[in-house]
C-alpha positions as CSV (number, residue, x, y, z in Angstrom):
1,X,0.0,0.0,0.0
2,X,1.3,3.5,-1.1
3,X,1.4,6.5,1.1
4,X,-1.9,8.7,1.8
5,X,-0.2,11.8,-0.2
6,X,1.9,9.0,-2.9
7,X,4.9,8.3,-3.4
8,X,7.6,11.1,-4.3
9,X,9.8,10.2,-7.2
10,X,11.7,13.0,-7.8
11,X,13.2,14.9,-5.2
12,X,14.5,18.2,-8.2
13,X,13.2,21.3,-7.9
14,X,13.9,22.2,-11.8
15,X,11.0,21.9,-13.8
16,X,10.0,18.0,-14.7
17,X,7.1,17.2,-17.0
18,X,6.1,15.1,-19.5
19,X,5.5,11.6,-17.4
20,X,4.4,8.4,-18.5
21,X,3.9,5.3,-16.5
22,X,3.7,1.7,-17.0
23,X,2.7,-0.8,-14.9
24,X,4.4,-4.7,-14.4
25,X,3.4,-7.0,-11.5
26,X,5.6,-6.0,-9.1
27,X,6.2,-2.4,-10.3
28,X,5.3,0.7,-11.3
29,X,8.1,2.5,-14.3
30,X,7.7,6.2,-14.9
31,X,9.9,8.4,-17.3
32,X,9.7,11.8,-17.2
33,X,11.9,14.8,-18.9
34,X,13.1,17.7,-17.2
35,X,12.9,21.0,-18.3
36,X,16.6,20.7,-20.5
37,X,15.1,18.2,-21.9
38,X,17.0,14.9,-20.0
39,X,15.0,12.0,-19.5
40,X,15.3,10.0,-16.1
41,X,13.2,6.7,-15.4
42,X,12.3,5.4,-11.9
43,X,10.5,2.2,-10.5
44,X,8.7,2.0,-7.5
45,X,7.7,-1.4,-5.9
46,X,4.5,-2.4,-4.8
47,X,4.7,-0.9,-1.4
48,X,5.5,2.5,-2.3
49,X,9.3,1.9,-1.9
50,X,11.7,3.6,-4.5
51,X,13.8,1.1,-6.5
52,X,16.2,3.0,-8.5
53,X,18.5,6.1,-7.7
54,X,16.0,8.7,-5.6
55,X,16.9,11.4,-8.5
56,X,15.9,8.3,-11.0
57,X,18.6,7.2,-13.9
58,X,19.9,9.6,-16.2
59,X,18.9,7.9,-19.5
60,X,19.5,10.0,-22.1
61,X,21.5,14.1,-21.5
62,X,22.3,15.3,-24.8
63,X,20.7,18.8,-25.6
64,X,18.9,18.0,-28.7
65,X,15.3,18.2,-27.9
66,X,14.2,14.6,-28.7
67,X,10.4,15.4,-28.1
68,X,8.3,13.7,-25.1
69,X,8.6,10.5,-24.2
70,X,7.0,7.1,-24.2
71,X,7.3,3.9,-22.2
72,X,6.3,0.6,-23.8
């Protein structure tokens, strides 16, 4: 069971938007992009706990704009 208020996954006060979220059986995987356009995943298990780094996982920090993005 998740917290009353959720769960935080990003701790950055910079600008983060774009999320998307898929669910597995023992996890939930979001992506998000922040505002210089850096994408960072992050799972969360099925109690709430986070699984990856706090600040999620740098996945891609080049600065061409690569549009939103999307999790299969």
């Amino acid at each position: 069971m998740w917290q009353n208020n959720g769960v935080e996954i990003c701790r950055a006060t910079a600008i983060q938007g774009s999320p998307r979220v898929i669910w597995n059986q023992d996890k939930v995987i979001t992506v998000w992009q922040d505002k210089d356009g850096h994408l960072y995943p992050q799972a969360v298990g099925h109690a709430g706990q986070i699984l990856w780094d706090q600040e999620g996982v740098t996945i891609r920090s080049n600065s061409v704009d690569m549009g939103f993005p999307e999790i299969l």
